[in-house]
C-alpha positions in Angstrom: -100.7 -18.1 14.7 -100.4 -14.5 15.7 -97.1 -12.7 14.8 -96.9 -11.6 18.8 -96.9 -14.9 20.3 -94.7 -16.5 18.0 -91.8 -13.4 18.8 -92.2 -13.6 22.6 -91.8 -17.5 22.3 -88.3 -17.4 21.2 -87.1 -14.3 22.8 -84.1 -14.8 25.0 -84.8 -13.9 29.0 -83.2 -10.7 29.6 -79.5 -11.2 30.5 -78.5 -10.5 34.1 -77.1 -7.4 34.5 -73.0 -6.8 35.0 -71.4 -5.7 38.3 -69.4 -3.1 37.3 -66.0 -2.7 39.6 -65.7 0.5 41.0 -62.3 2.1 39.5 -60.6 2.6 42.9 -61.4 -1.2 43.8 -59.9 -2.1 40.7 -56.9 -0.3 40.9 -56.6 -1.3 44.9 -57.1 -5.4 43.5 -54.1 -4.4 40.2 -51.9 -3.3 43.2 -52.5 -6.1 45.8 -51.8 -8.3 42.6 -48.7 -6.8 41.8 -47.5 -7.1 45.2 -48.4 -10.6 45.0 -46.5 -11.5 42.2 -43.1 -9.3 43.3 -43.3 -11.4 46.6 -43.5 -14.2 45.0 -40.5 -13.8 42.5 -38.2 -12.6 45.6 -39.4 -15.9 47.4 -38.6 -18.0 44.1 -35.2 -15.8 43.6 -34.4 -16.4 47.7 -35.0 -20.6 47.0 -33.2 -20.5 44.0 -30.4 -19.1 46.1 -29.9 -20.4 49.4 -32.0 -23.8 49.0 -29.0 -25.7 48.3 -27.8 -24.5 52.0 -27.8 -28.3 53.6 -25.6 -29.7 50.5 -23.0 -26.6 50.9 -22.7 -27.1 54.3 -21.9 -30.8 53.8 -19.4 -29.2 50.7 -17.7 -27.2 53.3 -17.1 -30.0 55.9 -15.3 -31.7 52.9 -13.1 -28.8 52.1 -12.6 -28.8 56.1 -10.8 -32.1 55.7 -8.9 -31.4 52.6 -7.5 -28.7 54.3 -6.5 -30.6 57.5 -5.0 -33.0 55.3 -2.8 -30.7 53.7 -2.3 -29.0 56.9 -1.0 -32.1 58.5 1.4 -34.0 55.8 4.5 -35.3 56.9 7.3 -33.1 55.4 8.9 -36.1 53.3 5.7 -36.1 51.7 5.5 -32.2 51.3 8.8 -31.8 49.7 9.6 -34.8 47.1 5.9 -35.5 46.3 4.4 -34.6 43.0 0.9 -36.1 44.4 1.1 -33.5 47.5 1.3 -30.7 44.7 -2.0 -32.1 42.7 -3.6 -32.5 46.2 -2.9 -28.8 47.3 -4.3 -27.5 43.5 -7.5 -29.7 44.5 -8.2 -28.3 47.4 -7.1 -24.6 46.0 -9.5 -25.6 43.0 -12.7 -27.2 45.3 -12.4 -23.4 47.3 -12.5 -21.7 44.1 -15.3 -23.3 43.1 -17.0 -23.1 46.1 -16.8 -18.7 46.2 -18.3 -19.4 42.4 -21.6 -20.3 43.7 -21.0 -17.6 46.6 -19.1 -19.5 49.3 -16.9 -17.3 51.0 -14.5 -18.0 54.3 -15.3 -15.6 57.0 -12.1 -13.8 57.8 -11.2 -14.5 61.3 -7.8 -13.5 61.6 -6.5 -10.6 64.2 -10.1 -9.4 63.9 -12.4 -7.9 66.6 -15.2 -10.7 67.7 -18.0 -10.9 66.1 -20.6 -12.7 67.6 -23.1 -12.7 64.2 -20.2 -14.9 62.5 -18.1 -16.4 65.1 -17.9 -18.4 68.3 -15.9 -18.3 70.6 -14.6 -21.7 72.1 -11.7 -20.6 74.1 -10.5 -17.5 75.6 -6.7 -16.7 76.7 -4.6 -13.6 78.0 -2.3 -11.5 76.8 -4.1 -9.4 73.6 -6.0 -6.8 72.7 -9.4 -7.5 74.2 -12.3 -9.4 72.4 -9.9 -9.6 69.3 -9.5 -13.1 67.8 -6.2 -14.8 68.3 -6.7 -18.2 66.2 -8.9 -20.2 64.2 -10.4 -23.3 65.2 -12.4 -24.0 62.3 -13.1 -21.9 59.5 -16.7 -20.2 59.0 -18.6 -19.4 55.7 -21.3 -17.5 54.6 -23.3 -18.1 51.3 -23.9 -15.1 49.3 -23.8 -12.4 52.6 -25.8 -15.1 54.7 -23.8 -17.1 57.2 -24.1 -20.9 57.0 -21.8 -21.7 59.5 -20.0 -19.3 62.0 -16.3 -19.8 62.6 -14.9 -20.9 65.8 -12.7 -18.8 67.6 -10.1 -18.6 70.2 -10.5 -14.8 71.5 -8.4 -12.6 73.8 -9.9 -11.7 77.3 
């Protein structure tokens, strides 16, 4: 056996050669990735947030009817009753845990109309114009975002 054919039996085939990336290609994919990955954190961040929108606004048709019930006990019951005390620290204590997780009550009262956070169901006379003049049901927003507008009576 010759020396020659016994090295050119086991050599390896020659290894394709590597694409090299241009630089600016590179740095254009790094960037497109980063954007990528902020986008994706703000969509996470925005879930983590207002996903729980549907339950809250079930949450705040309960508080709705804690605070009707309050609204509408009979006086004997509002003055000698120890339990209409506990039920008015409930509710006090459900609406503080509520602005907790960012519920807050739009405030309606004597102000201009807002048609991003209100609606208005009725109008009357007699006030200044396009300025709210009662409550119908109270609104809420979670965290800035509204989740459901209030209802309104306005002024003409």
């Amino acid at each position: 056996m010759s020396m020659t054919n016994d090295t050119t039996e086991h050599e390896h085939p020659p290894e394709p050669a590597v694409e090299t990336v241009p630089k600016e290609q590179y740095l254009r994919l790094a960037a497109d990735f980063d954007n990528y990955r902020r986008r994706m954190e703000g969509e996470l961040t925005e879930v983590a947030h207002f996903g729980a929108t549907s339950v809250v606004r079930e949450m705040v048709d309960v508080l709705d009817h804690v605070e009707q019930a309050i609204a509408h006990a009979p006086p004997i019951v509002r003055e000698q009753s120890e339990w209409f005390a506990g039920f008015q620290q409930i509710g006090a204590q459900f609406l503080a845990t509520m602005k907790k997780f960012g519920v807050e009550r739009i405030a309606t009262a004597a102000q201009p109309f807002d048609p991003a956070t209100m609606e208005a169901v009725s109008m009357v006379a007699d006030g200044p114009s396009h300025t709210v003049q009662s409550e119908v049901r109270a609104g809420y927003t979670l965290r800035g975002r509204v989740i459901r507008p209030a209802r309104v009576v306005i002024y003409q």
